[in-house]
C-alpha positions in Angstrom: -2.5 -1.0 15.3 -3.1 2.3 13.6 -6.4 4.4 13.6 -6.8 8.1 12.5 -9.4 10.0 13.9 -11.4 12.7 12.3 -8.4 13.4 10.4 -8.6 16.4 7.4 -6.5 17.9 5.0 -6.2 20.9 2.9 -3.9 22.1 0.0 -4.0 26.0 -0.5 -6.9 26.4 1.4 -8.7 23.4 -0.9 -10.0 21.3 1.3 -8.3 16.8 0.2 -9.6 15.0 3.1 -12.7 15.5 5.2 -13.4 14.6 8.6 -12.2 10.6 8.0 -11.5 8.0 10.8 -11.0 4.2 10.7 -8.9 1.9 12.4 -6.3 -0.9 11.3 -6.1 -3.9 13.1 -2.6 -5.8 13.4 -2.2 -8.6 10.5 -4.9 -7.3 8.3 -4.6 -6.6 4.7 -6.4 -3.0 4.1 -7.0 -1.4 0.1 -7.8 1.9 0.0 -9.8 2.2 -3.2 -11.4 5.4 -4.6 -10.9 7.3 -8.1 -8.4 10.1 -9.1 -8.2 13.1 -7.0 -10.2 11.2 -4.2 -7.3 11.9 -1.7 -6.0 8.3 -1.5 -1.9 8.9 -1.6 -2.7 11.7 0.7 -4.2 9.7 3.6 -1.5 7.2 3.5 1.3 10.1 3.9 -0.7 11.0 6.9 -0.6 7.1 7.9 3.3 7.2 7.6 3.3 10.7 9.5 5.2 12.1 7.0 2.9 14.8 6.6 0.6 15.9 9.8 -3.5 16.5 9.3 -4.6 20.0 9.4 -7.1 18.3 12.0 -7.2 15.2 13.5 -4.8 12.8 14.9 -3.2 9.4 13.5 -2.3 7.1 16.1 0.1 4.3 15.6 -0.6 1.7 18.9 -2.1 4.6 20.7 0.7 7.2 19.9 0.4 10.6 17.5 2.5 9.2 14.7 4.1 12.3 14.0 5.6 12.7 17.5 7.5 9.7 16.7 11.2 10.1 16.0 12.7 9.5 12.6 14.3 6.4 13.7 11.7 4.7 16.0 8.7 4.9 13.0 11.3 3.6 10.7 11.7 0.7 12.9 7.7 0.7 13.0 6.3 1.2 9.4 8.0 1.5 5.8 6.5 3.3 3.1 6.6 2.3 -0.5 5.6 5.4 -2.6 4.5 6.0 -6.4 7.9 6.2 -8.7 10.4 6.1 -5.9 14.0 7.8 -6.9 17.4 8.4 -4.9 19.8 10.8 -5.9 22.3 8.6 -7.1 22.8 5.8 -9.1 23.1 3.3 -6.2 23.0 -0.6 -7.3 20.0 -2.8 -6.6 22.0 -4.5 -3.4 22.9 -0.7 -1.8 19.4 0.0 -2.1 18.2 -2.5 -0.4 21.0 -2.4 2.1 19.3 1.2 3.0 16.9 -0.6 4.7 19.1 -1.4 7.6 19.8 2.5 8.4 17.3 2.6 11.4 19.0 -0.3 13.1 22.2 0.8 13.0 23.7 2.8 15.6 26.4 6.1 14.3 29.2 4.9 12.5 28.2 0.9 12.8 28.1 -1.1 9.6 25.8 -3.7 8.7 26.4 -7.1 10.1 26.2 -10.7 9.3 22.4 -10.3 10.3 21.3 -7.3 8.2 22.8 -8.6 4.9 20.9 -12.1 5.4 18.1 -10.1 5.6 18.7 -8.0 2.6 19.4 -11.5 0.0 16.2 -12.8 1.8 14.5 -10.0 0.9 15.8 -9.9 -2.6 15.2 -13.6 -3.1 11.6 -13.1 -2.0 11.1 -10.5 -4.6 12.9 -11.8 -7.5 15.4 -9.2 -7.5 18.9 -10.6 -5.7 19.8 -11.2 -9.7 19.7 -7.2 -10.1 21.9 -6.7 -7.0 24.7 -5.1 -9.5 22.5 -3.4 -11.7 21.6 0.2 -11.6 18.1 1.7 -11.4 18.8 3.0 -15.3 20.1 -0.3 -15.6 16.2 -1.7 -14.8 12.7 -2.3 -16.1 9.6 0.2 -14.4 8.9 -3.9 -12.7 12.1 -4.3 -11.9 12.9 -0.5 -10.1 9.6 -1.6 -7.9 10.4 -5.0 -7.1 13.5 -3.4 -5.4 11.9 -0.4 -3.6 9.5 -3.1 -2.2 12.3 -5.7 -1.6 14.2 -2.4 0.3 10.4 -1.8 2.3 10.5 -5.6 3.7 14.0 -5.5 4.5 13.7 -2.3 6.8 11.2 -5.5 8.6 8.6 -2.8 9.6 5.4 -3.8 11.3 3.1 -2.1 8.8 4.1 -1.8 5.3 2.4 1.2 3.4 2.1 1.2 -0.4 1.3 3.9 -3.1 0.4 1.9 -6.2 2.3 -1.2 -5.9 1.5 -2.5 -8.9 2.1 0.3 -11.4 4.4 -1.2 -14.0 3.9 -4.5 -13.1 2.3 -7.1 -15.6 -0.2 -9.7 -14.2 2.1 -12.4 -13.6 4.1 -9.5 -11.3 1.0 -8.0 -9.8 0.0 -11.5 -8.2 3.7 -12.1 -7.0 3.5 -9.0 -5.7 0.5 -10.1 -3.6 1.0 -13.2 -3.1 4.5 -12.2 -1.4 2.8 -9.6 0.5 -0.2 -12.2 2.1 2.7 -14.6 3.1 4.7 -12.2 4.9 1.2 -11.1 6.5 0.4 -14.9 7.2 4.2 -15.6 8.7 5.7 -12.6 9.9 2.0 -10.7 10.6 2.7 -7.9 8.8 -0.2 -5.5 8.2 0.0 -3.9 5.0 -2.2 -1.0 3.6 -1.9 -0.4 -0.1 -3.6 2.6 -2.6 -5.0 0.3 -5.4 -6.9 0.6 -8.5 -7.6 -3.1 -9.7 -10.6 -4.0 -7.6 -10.6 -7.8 -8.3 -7.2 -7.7 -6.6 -8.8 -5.8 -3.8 -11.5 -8.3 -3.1 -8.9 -11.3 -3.8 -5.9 -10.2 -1.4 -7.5 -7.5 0.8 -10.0 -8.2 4.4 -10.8 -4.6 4.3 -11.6 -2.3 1.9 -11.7 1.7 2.8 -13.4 3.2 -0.4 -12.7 7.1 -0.6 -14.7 9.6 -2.7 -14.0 13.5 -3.1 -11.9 13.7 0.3 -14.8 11.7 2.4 -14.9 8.3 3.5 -17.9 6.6 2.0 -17.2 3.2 3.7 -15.0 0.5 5.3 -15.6 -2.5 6.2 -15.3 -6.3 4.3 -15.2 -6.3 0.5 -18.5 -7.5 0.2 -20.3 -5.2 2.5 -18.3 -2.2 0.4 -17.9 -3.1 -3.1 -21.4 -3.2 -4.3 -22.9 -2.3 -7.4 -24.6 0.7 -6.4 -22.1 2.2 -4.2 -19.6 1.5 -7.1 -21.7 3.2 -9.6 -22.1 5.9 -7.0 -18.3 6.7 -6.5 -17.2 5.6 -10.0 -19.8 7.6 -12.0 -19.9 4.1 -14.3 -22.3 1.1 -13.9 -21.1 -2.2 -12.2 -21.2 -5.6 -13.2 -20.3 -8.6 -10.5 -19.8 -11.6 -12.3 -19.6 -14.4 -10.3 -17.9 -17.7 -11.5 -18.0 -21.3 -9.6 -14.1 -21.7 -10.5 -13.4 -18.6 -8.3 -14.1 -18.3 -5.0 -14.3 -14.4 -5.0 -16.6 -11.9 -7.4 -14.9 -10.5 -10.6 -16.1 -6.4 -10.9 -16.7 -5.0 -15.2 -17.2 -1.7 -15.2 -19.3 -0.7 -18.2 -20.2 3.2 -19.6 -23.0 4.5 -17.8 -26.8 2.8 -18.7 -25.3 -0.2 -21.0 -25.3 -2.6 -18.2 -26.4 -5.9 -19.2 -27.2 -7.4 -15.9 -25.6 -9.0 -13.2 -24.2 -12.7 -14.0 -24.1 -15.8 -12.6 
């Protein structure tokens, strides 16, 4: 669905992405995982084509992304980024109501269909109860329920996600997840998401890219990438995988460096 090809990026002649290339398959659930500064939010701008490489080419179903109109890509992906803001202080229900914008010819309101969508969308996220509220009005959960309620509205192909679960408690975070793998399971949406919670990554995720100083260091199934070593590699801490009979999926500790205790079982 969408591969980038020896893609790299610079910033005042410093160089944030090196030479990467992967490919996204339709109705896969993708983490990019790395630490600060690796160039995660970066790569997923170049995803979204709002921002073109300095070299290299992303490709949405064989097509440069950013030769796609405004419009059309809208219609395609949506892009949920880190502390999203508007300008003014719109209610819960107009934001969401954005969402329909890319289907709408010049001067047509929304219909009948495009506000079912928008309460669907709201119901999904736990949010149609804010629809009067204003962002000021909200909780840091609350804002990003909406901005993601507004993404799955806009009914994009690929959803793209900065941090979704910044602000979120636990009980949120797994909503959040849970909402996204039924969308992926129903609608096949293909979501790629910036996280930082490795045992949500391995839970929710069938591919994890794992990103270190600009360069891709590898991609493929959580358990072919999140191993110990690698981890300790990219992390600069040690890695404990603690594996429990209750859960089907490894839990990752990360201890201070040379006070691992040994992997569990």
């Amino acid at each position: 669905m969408i591969s980038a090809e020896h893609i790299s990026s610079y910033v005042d002649e410093r160089q944030i992405l090196r030479d990467i290339s992967f490919t996204v398959q339709k109705g896969e659930a993708v983490a990019i995982l790395g630490p600060n500064g690796a160039g995660k939010s970066t790569l997923l701008r170049h995803l979204a084509g709002l921002k073109k490489p300095d070299a290299g080419v992303v490709y949405y179903n064989g097509e440069p992304v950013h030769l796609l109109a405004n419009k059309e890509r809208a219609r395609k992906m949506a892009l949920l980024v880190q502390n999203p803001e508007v300008a003014f202080q719109f209610t819960a229900l107009e934001i969401v109501r954005m969402a329909r914008y890319p289907y709408l010819r010049r001067f047509q309101t929304e219909n009948q269909k495009d506000h079912a969508i928008v309460r669907e969308m709201m119901e999904k996220t736990c949010t149609w109860h804010l629809r009067d509220r204003t962002l000021d009005e909200m909780s840091g959960g609350e804002r990003q329920r909406v901005f993601l309620a507004r993404a799955l509205a806009q009914e994009p192909e690929i959803l793209l996600l900065d941090e979704p679960t910044t602000y979120l408690d636990v009980f949120h975070q797994h909503e959040l997840l849970d909402l996204l793998q039924r969308a992926k399971q129903q609608m096949g949406l293909t979501w790629v998401a910036v996280l930082h919670d490795l045992n949500l990554a391995v839970q929710y995720c069938d591919r994890i890219l794992l990103l270190a100083k600009g360069q891709l260091v590898s991609y493929g199934k959580p358990s072919e990438v999140l191993r110990p070593d690698m981890l300790a590699d990219v992390y600069g801490v040690d890695v404990m995988v603690m594996k429990v009979k209750e859960i089907p999926f490894p839990q990752f500790v990360f201890l201070p460096r040379n006070n691992m205790q040994g992997e569990q079982n």
